[in-house]
N, C-alpha and C positions, 0 to 999 in steps of 0.2 A: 789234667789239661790236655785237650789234642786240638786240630786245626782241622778246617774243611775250607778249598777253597771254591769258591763259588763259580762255578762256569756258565752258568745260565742270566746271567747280571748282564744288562746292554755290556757289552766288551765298549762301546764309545765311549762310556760315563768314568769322569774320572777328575779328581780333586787338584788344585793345585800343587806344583812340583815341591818337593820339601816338606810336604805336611805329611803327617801323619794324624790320623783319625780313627779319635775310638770312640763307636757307642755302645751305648750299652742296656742293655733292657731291662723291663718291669722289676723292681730292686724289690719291694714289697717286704720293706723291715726284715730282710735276711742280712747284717752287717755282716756277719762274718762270710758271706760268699762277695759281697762287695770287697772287702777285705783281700780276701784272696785274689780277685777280678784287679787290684789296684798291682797285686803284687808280680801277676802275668805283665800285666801292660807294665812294669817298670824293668823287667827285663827285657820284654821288646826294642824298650826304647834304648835299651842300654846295649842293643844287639846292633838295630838299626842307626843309630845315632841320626833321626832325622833332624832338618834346620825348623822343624815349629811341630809342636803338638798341641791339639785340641781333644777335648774331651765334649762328645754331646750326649747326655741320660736322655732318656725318652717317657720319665714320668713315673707317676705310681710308686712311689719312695715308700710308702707308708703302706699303714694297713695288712693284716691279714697274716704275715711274718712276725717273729717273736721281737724284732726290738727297732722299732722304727726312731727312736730319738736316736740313738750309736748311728743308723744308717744318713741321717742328719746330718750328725756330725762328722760323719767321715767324709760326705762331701761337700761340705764346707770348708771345711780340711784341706780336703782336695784342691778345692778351686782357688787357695793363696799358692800354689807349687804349679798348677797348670790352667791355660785358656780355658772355661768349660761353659757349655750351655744347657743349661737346665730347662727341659722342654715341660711344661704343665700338664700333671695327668690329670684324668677326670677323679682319681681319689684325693687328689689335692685340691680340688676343686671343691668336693664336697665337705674336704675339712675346711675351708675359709669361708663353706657356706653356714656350719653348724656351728663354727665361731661368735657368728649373729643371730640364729635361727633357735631356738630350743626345739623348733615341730620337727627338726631333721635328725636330730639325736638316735632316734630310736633306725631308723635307714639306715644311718651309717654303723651303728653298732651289728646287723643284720650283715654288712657287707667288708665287714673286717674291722671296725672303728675299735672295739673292744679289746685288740691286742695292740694298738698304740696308745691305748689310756694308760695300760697296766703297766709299758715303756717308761710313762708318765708318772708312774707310783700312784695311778688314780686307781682304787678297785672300783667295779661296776659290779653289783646288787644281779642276782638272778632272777629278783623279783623288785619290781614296787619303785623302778629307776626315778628316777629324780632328773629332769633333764636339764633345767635349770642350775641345778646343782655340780650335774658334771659338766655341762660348758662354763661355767664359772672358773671352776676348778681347770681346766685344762687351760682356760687363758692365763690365768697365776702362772702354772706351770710349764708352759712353753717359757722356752729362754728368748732374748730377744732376738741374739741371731738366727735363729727358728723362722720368728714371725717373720723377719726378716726375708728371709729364705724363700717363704713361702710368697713372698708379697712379689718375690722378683721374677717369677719364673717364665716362661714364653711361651707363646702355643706352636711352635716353630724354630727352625733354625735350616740356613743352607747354608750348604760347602757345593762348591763348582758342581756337577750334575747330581746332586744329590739334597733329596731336602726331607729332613727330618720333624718328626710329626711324634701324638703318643699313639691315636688311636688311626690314623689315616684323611683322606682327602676323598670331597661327595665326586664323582665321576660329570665331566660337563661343565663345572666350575674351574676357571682359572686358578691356580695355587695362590697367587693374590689377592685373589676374591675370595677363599675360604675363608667358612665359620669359626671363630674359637669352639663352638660347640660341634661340631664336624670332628674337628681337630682330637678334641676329647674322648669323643664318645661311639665314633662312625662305627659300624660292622659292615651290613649292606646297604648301599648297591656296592660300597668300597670292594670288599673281598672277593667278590666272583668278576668283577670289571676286567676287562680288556686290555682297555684305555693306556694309552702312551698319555702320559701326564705331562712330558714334558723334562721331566728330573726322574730319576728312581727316589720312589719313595720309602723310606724305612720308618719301619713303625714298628709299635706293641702292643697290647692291648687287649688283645685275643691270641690267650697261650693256646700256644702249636708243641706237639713232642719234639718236633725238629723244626728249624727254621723253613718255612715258607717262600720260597725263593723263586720268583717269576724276575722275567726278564723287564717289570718296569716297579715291581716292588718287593721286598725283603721286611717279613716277620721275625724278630729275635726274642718275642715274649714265648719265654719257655715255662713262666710258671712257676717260678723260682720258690714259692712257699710251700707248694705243694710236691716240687720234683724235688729241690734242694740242687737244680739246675742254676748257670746263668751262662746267656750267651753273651759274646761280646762282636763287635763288627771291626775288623783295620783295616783301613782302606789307606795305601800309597799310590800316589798315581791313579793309576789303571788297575792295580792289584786288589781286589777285593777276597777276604775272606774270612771267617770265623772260627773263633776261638772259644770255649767253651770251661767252665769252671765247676767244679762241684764230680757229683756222679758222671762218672762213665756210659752211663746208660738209664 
């Protein structure tokens, strides 16, 4: 674990006095760097003693990492010991879409769906899938605090100059006016934009080697399934800066 602190973040933006604030990025069925990411921020706070902690995830729990049901439940876990806001990624999306859908089955396994089934003790066929058969199967097998889970999540969350997203905000739109599906799925015009939004935006969604850090938005999707990275954001006050779990490099 090391820290970087951000000095290119508007210096104006800053959270209420006493809070402390952690996000955290694209988790993608890696529990045990989640894990780890829980056990950094529990000495922070045990450093810091601030008067209110919040926890805000930015989506993408699932998929493509080796055990997205443990990454579940750790934070759900989580969220009876601290405030937290679970922002909806667009893989979560596509799971409550294949929930209803059999013609999506086949998308989502192409796009990581196929190491959350096996989480699930569902195996999936190399050949000759059955689509009907494994959405049947994964609705048995979700637990209900799961569906639960998934049924509460938000396309959003703000803390005082800061507002948090999975995939970002369309550039020209009011943040109150944004799409859930914006929210979800943006790339460009979002990532080459300019544009003073109003808030800094922090998002994930498009893993970056290192955090992406303009002075009206901050990327922390590092990729975590594939690097065995994860970042994490604290924000006190004014103080913004990241902390980092996993590999060193």
């Amino acid at each position: 674990m090391f820290s970087r602190l951000l000095s290119r973040v508007d210096q104006r933006a800053r959270i209420p006095d006493g809070v402390a604030l952690y996000a955290i990025g694209d988790v993608h069925g890696c529990a045990d760097l989640l894990a780890d990411t829980f056990d950094l921020i529990d000495e922070d706070i045990a450093r810091s003693r601030p008067e209110r902690v919040i926890h805000v995830f930015l989506g993408d729990y699932i998929d493509r990492g080796p055990d997205s049901r443990r990454t579940l439940d750790l934070l759900i876990s989580r969220a009876r010991r601290h405030p937290s806001a679970f922002v909806r990624g667009n893989h979560e999306a596509i799971l409550s879409d294949v929930l209803r859908r059999d013609d999506l089955i086949h998308d989502w396994l192409r796009l990581g769906g196929t190491t959350t089934l096996l989480s699930y003790d569902i195996m999936v066929p190399r050949s000759n899938v059955d689509a009907d058969l494994l959405r049947r199967s994964l609705a048995q097998a979700l637990p209900s605090a799961h569906v639960n889970f998934l049924a509460s999540l938000r396309p959003s969350f703000t803390c005082g100059d800061f507002f948090f997203v999975h995939a970002g905000v369309r550039p020209g739109v009011a943040l109150s006016e944004q799409s859930e599906e914006d929210m979800m799925w943006i790339r460009e015009p979002f990532l080459s934009s300019t544009e003073d939004f109003g808030k800094v935006i922090v998002h994930g969604h498009t893993p970056v080697r290192e955090p992406d850090i303009r002075e009206h938005r901050i990327n922390i999707d590092l990729g975590a399934y594939a690097t065995g990275r994860l970042a994490v954001l604290v924000i006190h006050g004014h103080d913004v800066d990241i902390r980092y779990v996993g590999r060193s490099s």
